[in-house]
Each structure stands twice: as C-alpha cells, then as structure tokens.
C-alpha positions in Angstrom: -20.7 -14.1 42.9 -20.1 -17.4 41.2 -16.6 -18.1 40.0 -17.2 -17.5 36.3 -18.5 -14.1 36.9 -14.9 -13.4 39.0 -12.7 -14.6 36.3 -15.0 -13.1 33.7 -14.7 -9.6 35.3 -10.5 -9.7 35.6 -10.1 -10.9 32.5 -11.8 -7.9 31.6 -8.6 -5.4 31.8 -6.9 -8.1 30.3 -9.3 -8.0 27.2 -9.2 -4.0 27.1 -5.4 -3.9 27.1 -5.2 -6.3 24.5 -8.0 -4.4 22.3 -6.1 -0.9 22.9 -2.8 -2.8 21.7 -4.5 -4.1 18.4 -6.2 -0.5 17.6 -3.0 1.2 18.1 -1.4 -1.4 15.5 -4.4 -0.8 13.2 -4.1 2.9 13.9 0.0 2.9 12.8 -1.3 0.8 10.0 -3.6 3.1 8.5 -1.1 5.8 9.0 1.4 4.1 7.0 -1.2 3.1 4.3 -2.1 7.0 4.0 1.6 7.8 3.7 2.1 5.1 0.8 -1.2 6.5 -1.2 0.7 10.1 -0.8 3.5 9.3 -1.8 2.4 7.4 -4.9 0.0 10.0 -6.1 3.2 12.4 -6.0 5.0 10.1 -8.2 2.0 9.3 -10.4 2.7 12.7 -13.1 6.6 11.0 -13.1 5.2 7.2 -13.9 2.9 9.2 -16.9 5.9 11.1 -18.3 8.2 8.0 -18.5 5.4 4.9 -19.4 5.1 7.9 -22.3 9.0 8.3 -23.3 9.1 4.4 -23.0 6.2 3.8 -25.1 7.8 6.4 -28.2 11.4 4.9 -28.0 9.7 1.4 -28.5 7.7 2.7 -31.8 10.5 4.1 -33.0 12.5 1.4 -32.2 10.4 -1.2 -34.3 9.9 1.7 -37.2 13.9 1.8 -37.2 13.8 -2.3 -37.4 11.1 -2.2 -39.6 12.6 -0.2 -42.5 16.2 -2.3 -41.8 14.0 -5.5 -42.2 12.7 -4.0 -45.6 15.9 -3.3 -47.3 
C-alpha cells in the first residue's frame, strides 16, 4: 500500500464527517426556509386586505385634493 492510498483512506472519515456536518446545515436550512414559506402564506390574506385599504385611502385621498385643487 503506497502512501497516497494510506492518507487517502484516513482522510476518508475525515471527509464523511465533514459531509454529514454540511447536510445537517443544509437540512436545518431547508427547515427554516419551509417555516418562512408557512408563515408568509398565512400572512398573505392580511397583506391583500391592507395593500387594498391602502390603495382606497390613497384614491380618496387625491379625489379629496383634487376637488380642493378645483375650488
């Protein structure tokens, strides 16, 4: 067994430990991502209601500006 093929096969564990850290961070990740995409799509009907109320105070704003502009 050359030496190569020695320090190939112990870095081996090494490598696996390393690639078990990294998929257990991606795992957490993905986790959290799903949580966030949950959470927003519970607050989407609220974001509809007020972009809605929001959009109607503005056109009545500018009809109430309008007509004082016209006097």
């Amino acid at each position: 067994m050359s030496e190569s093929d020695s320090k190939s096969r112990s870095n081996k564990p090494m490598k696996y430990a390393q690639l078990h850290y990294e998929l257990n961070k991606l795992t957490k990740n993905i986790q959290e991502l799903d949580q966030h995409f949950k959470q927003t799509n519970e607050q989407v009907p609220a974001l509809l209601k007020m972009s809605t109320l929001h959009a109607a105070m503005l056109m009545s704003a500018q009809s109430v500006l309008n007509k004082d502009d016209s006097s």
